[in-house]
LOFI-607774 format. One line per 5 residues: number of its first residue (from 1); their letters; for each residue y, z, x of N, C-alpha, C. Coordinates in steps of 0.1 Angstrom, whole numbers. Layout:
<nuvos>
NUM> a> Y:Z:X:Y:Z:X:Y:Z:X ~ ... .
</nuvos>
This chain:
<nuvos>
1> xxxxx> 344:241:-319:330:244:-315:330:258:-310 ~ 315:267:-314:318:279:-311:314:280:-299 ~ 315:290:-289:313:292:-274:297:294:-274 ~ 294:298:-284:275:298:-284:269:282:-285 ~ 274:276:-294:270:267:-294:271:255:-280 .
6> xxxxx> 285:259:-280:289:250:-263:279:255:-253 ~ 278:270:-248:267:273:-242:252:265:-246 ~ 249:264:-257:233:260:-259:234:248:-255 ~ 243:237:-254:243:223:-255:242:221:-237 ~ 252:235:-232:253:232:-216:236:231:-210 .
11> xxxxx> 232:242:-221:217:245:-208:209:232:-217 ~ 207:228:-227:205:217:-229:206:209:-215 ~ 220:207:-212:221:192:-204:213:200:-190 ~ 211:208:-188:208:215:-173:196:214:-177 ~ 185:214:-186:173:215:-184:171:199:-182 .
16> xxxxx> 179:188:-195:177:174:-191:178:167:-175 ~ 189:173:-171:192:168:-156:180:173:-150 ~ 175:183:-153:162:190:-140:151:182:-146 ~ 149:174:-157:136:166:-160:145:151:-155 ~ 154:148:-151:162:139:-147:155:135:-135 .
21> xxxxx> 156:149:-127:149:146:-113:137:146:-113 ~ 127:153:-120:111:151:-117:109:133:-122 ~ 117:132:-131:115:117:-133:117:104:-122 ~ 130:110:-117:133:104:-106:122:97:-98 ~ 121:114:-91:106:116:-79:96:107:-86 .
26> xxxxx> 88:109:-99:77:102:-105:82:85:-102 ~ 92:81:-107:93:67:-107:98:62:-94 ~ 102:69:-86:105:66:-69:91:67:-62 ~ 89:73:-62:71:75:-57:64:62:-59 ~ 65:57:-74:55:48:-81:65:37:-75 .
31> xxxxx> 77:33:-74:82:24:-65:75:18:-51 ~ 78:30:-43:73:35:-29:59:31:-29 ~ 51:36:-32:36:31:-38:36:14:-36 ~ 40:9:-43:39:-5:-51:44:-13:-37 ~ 55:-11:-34:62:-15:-17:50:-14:-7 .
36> xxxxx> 48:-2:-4:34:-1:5:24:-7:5 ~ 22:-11:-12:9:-16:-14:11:-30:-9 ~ 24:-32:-13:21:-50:-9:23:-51:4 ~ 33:-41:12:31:-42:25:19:-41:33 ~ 10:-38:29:-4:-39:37:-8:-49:32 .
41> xxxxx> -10:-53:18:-19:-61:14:-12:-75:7 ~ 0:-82:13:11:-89:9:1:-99:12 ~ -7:-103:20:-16:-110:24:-23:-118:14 ~ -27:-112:1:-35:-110:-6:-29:-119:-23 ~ -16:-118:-19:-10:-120:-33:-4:-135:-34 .
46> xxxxx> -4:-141:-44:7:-152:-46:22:-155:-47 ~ 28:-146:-47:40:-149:-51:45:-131:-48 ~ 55:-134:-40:64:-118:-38:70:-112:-52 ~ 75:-116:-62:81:-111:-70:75:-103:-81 ~ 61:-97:-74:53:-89:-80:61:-73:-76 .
51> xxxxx> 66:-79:-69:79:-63:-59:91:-60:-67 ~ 92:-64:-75:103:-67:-81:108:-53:-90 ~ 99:-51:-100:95:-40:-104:97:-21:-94 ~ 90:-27:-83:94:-20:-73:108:-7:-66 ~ 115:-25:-68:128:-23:-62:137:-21:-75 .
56> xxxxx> 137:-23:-84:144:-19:-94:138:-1:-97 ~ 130:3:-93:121:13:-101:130:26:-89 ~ 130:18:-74:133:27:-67:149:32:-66 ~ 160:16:-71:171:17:-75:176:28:-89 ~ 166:28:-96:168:38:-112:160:50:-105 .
61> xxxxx> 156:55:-95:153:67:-91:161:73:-86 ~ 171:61:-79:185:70:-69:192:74:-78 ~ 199:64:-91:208:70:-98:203:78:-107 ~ 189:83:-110:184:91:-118:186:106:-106 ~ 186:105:-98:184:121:-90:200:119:-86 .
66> xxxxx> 207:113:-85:224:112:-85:227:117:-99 ~ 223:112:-112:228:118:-125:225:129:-127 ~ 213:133:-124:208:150:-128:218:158:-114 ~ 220:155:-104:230:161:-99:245:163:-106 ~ 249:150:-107:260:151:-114:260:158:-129 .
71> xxxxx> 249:159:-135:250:167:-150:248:176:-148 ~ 242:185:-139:241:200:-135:259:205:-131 ~ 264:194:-123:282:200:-117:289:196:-135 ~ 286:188:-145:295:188:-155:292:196:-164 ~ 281:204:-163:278:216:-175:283:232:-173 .
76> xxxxx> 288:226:-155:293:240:-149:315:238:-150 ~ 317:225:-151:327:223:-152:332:215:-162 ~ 346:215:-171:355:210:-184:362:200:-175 ~ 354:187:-176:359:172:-172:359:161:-177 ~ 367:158:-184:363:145:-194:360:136:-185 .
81> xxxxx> 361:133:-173:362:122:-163:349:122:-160 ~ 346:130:-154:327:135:-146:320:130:-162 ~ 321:136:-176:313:131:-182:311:117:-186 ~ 321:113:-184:322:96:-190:313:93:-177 ~ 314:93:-164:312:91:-154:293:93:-157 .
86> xxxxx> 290:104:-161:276:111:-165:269:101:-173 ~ 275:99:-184:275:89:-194:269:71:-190 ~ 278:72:-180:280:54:-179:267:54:-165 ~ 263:63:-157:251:62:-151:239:67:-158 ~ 237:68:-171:231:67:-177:227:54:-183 .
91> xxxxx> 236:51:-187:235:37:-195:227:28:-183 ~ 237:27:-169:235:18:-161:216:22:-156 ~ 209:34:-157:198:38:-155:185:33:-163 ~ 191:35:-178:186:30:-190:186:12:-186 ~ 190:9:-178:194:-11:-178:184:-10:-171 .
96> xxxxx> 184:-6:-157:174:-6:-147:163:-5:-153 ~ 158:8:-156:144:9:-161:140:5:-173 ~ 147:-5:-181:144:-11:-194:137:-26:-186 ~ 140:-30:-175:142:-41:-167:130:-37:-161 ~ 128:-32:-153:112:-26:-149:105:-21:-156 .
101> xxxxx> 104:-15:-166:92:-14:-173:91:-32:-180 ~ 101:-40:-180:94:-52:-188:86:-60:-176 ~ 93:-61:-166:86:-69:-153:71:-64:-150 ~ 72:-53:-153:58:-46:-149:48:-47:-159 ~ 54:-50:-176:46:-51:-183:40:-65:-181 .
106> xxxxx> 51:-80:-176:46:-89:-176:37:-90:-164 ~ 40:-86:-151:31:-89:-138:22:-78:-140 ~ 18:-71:-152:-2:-65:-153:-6:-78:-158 ~ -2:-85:-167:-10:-97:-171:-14:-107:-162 ~ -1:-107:-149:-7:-117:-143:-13:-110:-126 .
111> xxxxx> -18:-102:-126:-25:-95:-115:-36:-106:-111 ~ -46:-104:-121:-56:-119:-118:-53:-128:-111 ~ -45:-134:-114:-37:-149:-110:-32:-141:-96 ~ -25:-131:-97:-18:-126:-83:-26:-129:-74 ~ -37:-122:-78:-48:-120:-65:-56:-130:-62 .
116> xxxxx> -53:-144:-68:-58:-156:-64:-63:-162:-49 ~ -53:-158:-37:-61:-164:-22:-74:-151:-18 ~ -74:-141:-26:-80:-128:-19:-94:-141:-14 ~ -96:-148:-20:-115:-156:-16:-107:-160:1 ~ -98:-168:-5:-94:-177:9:-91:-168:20 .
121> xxxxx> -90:-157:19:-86:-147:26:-94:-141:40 ~ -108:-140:29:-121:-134:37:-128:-148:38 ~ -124:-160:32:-131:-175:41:-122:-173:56 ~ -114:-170:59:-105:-170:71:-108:-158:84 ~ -116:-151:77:-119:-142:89:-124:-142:100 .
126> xxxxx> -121:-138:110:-125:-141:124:-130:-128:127 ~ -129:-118:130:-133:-105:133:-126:-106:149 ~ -113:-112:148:-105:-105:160:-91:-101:157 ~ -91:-93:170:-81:-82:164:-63:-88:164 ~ -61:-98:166:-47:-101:166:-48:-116:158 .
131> xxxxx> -59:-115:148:-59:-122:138:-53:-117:126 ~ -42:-121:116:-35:-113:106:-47:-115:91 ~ -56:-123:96:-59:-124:81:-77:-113:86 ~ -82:-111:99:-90:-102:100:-84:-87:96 ~ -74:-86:105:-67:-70:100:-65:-70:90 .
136> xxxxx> -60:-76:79:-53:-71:67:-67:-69:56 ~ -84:-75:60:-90:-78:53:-96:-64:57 ~ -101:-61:71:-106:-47:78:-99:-36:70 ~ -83:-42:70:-75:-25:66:-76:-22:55 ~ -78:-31:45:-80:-34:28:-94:-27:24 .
141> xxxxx> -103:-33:32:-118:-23:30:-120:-9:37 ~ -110:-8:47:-114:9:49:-105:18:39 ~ -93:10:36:-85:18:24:-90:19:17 ~ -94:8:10:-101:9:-7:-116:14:-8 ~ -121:17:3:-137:16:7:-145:8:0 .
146> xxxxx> -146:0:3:-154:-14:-6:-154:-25:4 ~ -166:-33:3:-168:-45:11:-170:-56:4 ~ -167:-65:7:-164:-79:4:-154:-82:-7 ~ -156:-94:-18:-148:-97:-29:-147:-88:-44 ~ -163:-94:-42:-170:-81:-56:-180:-74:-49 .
151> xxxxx> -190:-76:-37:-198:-65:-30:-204:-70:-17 ~ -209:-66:-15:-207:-72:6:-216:-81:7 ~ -223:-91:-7:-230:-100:-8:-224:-114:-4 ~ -207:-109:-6:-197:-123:-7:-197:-125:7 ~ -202:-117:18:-198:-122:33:-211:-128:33 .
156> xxxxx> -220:-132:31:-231:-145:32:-228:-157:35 ~ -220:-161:26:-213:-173:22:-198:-175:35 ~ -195:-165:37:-185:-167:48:-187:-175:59 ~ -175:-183:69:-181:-190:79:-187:-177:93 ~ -175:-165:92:-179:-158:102:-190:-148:104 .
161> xxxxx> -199:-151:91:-211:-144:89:-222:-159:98 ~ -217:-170:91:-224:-180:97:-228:-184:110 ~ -219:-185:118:-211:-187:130:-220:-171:137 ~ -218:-161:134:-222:-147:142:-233:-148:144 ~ -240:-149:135:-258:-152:138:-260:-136:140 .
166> xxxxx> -255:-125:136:-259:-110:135:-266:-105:124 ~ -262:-112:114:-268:-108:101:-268:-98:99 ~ -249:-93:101:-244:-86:92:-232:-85:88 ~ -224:-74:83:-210:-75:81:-201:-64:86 ~ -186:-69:83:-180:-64:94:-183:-49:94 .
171> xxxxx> -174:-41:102:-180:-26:104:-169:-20:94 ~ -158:-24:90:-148:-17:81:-155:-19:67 ~ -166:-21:64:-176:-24:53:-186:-10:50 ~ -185:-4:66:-195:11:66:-189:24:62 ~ -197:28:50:-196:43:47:-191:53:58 .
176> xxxxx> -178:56:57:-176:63:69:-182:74:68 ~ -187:79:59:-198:93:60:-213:88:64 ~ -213:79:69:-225:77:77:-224:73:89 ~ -223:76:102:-218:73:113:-229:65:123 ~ -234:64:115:-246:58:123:-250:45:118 .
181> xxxxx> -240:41:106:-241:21:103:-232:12:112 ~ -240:3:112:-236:-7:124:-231:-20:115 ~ -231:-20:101:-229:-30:95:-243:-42:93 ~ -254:-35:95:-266:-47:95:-269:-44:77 ~ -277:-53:74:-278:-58:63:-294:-52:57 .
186> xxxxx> -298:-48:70:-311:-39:64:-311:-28:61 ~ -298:-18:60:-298:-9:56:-282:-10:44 ~ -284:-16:32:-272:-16:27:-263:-3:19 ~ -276:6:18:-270:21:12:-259:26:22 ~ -258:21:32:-248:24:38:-233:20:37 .
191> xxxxx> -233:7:33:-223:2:35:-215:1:18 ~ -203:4:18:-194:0:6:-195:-8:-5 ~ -195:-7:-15:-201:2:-26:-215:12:-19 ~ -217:23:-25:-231:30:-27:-245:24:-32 ~ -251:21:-29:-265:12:-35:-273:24:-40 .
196> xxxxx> -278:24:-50:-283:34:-61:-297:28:-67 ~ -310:38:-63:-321:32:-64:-325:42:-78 ~ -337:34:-84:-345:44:-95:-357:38:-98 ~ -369:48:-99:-381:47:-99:-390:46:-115 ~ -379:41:-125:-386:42:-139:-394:29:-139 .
201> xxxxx> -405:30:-139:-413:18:-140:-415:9:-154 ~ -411:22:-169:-407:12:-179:-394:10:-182 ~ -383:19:-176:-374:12:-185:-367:4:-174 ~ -361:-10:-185:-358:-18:-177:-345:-14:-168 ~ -337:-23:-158:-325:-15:-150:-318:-23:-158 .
206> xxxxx> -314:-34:-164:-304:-36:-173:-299:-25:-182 ~ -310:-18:-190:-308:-6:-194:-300:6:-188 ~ -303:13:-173:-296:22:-169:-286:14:-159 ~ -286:7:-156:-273:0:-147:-260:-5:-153 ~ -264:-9:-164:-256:-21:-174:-252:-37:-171 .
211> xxxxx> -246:-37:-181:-243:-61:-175:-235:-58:-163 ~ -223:-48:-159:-213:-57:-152:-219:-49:-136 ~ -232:-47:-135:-239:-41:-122:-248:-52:-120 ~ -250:-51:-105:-257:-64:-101:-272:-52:-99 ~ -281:-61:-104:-295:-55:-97:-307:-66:-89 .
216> xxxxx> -314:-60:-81:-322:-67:-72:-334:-59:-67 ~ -344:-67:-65:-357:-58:-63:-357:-53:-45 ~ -361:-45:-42:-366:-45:-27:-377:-45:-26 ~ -381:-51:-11:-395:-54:-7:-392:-51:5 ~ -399:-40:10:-392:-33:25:-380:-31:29 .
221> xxxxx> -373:-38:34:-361:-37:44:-351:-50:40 ~ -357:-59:30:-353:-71:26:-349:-71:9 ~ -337:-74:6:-334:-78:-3:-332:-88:-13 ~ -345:-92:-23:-345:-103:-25:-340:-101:-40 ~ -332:-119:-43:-327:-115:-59:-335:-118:-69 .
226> xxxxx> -336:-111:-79:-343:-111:-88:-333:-105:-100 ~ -341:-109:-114:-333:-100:-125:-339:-92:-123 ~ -332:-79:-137:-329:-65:-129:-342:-59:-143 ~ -352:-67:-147:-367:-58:-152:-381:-64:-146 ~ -376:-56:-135:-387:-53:-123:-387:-36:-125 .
231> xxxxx> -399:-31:-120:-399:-19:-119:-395:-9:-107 ~ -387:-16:-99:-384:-8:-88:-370:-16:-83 ~ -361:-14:-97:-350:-26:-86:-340:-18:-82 ~ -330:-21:-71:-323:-16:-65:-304:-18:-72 ~ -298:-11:-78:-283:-11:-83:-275:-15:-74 .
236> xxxxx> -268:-21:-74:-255:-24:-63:-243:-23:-75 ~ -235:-16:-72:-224:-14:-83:-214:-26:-74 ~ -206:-36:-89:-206:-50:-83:-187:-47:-83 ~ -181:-35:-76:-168:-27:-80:-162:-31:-63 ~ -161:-48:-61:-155:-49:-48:-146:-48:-41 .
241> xxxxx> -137:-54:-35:-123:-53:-28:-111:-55:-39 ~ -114:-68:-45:-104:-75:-55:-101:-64:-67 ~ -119:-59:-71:-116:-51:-84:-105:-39:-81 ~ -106:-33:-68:-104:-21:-65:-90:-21:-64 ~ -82:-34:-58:-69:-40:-57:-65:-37:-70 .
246> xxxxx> -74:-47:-73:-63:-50:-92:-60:-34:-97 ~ -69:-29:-98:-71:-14:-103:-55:-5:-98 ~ -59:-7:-85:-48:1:-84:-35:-8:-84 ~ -31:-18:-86:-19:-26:-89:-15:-21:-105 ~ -24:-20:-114:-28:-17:-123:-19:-7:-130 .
251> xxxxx> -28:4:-119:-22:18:-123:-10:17:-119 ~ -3:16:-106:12:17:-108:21:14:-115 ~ 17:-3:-118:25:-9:-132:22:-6:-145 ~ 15:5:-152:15:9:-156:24:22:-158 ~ 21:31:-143:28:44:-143:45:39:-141 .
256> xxxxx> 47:30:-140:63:23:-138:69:22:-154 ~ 58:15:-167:62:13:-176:60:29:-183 ~ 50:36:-183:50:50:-187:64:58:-189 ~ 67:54:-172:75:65:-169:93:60:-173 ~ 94:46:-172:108:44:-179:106:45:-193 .
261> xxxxx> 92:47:-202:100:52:-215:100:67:-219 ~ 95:76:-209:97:93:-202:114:90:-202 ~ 116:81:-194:129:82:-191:139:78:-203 ~ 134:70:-211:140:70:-220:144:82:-233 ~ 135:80:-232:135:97:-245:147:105:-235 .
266> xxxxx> 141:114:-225:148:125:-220:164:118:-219 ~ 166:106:-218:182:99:-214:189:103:-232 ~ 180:100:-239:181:104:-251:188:114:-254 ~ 180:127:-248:185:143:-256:199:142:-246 ~ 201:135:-233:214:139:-228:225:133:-230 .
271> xxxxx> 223:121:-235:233:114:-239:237:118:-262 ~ 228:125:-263:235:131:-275:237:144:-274 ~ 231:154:-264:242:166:-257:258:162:-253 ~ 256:155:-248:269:150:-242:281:146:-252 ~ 271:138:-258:281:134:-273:288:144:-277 .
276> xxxxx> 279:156:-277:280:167:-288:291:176:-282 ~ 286:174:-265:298:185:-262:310:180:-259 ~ 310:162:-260:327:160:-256:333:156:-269 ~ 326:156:-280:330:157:-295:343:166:-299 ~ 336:176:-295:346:187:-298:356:189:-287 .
281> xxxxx> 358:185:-275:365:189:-265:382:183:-272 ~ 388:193:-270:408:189:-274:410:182:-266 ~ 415:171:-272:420:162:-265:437:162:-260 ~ 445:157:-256:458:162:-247:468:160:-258 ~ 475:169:-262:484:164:-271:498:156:-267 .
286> xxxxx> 501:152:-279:514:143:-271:531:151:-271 ~ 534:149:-257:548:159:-257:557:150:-256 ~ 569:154:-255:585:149:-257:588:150:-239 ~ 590:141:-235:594:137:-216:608:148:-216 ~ 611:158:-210:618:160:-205:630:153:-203 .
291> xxxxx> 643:160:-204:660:153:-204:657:146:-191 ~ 653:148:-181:655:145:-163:648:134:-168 ~ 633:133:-168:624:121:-170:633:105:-180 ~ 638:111:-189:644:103:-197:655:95:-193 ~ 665:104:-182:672:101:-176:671:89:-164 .
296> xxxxx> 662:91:-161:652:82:-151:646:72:-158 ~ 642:70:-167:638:61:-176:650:50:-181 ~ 658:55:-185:671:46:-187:678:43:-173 ~ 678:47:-164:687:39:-150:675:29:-146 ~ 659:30:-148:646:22:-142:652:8:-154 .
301> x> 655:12:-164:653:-2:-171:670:-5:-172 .
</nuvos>
C-alpha cells in the first residue's frame, strides 16, 4: 500500500470518528430527552418500557464518543490490537442502535395506547399541591402550554371543576403572556390554546378553520356550542395536552430511528477504511527460536 494512499484512508477514519461524535451527542441528547420526558410525565403513560429505546440510545452514545476517540488514537498509531478493538465497538454499536431504532419504530405505533390514563389523570385532579396527579398535570400544561385533554373544554366534565363552583380552570392553563388571567372561563383568549376570532359573515368557519378545529359562536362573554356556519364564530384550535405529548414523544422516536441509520452509513465508511487499512498491514513473519529457546524447550518436555 502506497503511503498516499495509507494517508487518505487515515484522514478518512479521522473525519468518520469526528461524525462518530456529533452522532453520539445527536443520539445521547435524543436519549436524555426521552428519560426526561417520561420523568415528568411517567404519570401519563402505560407501561415503562416506552424508555427502553432511551437507555439503549444513551448506551450506543457512550460507545459511539468512546469509538471516535479511539479511531482518532488508531489513525495516529500502527496497532493491529487498537483496530480490532475499533472494529468490534463498532459492531457492538451497530447491535445497540439496530435495537433502538426498532423499539422506537415499534413504540411510535403504540403512543396512542401509551397515553391511555392521560383522561384518568385530569379525572383525579385536586388542585393541591402535594397531590402527584395535580402537579404532574399543572407541570405538563405549563411545559407544553396547552390546557386540558384536547382544549380546556375537557375541565367541564372534571369532578374538580364540579366540586369548585369557580367556573374556571386551573391557572397552569393561562397564557403566560397575559398576566392578568385568572383562569375564568369568560375570557378564554387567554388561556392555552389561542382562541382566534373572524368577522366574514359569508364564508363559512368550517371553511377557514378546517374539520380537526373546534368552532363555536359567542354571545357576549358566554360561549355557546353551535356548528361552525354562523357568521361570527369563534376558533378554538382543538391541539390539547395529549396531542402535544404524543407530538413530542413522536419526534424523539423518530429522531432515535433517524439517527441510528446516520449511524449506520457513517459506521459503514469506517469499517471499510479500516478494512482497507489493515488489509495491507504485514503481518509477523515466522522465525526459527533461537539455540537457547530450543534448549529450554527440550528440558520443559
Amino acid at each position: 500500500m502506497g503511503e498516499t494512499r495509507r494517508r487518505a484512508l487515515k484522514i478518512v477514519i479521522q473525519i468518520t470518528c469526528q461524525l462518530l461524535w456529533v452522532a453520539g451527542l445527536v443520539v445521547g441528547l435524543s436519549g436524555m430527552y426521552l428519560l426526561l420526558n417520561y420523568r415528568h410525565n411517567g404519570i401519563f403513560f402505560t407501561h415503562t418500557y416506552i424508555i427502553l429505546p432511551a437507555c439503549l440510545a444513551l448506551a450506543s452514545a457512550t460507545l459511539l464518543l468512546a469509538s471516535g476517540g479511539l479511531g482518532i488514537w488508531v489513525s495516529l498509531r500502527k496497532s493491529a490490537l487498537l483496530q480490532g478493538v475499533f472494529v468490534y465497538l463498532l459492531v457492538v454499536v451497530f447491535c445497540l442502535e439496530a435495537t433502538a431504532a426498532a423499539l422506537a419504530y415499534v413504540n411510535a405505533g403504540k403512543v396512542d395506547s401509551e397515553l391511555a390514563p392521560f383522561s384518568s389523570v385530569f379525572q383525579r385532579y385536586t388542585g393541591r399541591c402535594q397531590d402527584p396527579y395535580s402537579d404532574a398535570v399543572d407541570a405538563t400544561q405549563k411545559e407544553l402550554q396547552c390546557c386540558g385533554i384536547y382544549d380546556y373544554r375537557d375541565w367541564l366534565a372534571t369532578p374538580w371543576f364540579n366540586h369548585s363552583g369557580r367556573g374556571s380552570v386551573p391557572h397552569s392553563c393561562c397564557n403566560y403572556t397575559y398576566h392578568t388571567c385568572n383562569g375564568t372561563l369568560e375570557l378564554p383568549g387567554l388561556l392555552y390554546p389561542k382562541v382566534y376570532t373572524h368577522t366574514h359573515t359569508h364564508t363559512p368557519a368550517l371553511a377557514l378553520c378546517g374539520d380537526p378545529k373546534v368552532c363555536r359562536y359567542t354571545s357576549g362573554q358566554h360561549l355557546i356550542p353551535e356548528r361552525c356556519h354562523s357568521p361570527y364564530p369563534v376558533c378554538v384550535l382543538s391541539q390539547g395536552c395529549q396531542v402535544k405529548l404524543e407530538e413530542a414523544l413522536l419526534f424523539v422516536l423518530h429522531l432515535i430511528i433517524w439517527s441510528s441509520l446516520a449511524v449506520a452509513l457513517v459506521e459503514t465508511v469506517g469499517f471499510v477504511s479500516m478494512a482497507q487499512l489493515m488489509r495491507e498491514q504485514p503481518l509477523l513473519e515466522y522465525g526459527i527460536l533461537d539455540r537457547e529457546y530450543g534448549i529450554l524447550d527440550r528440558e520443559w518436555a
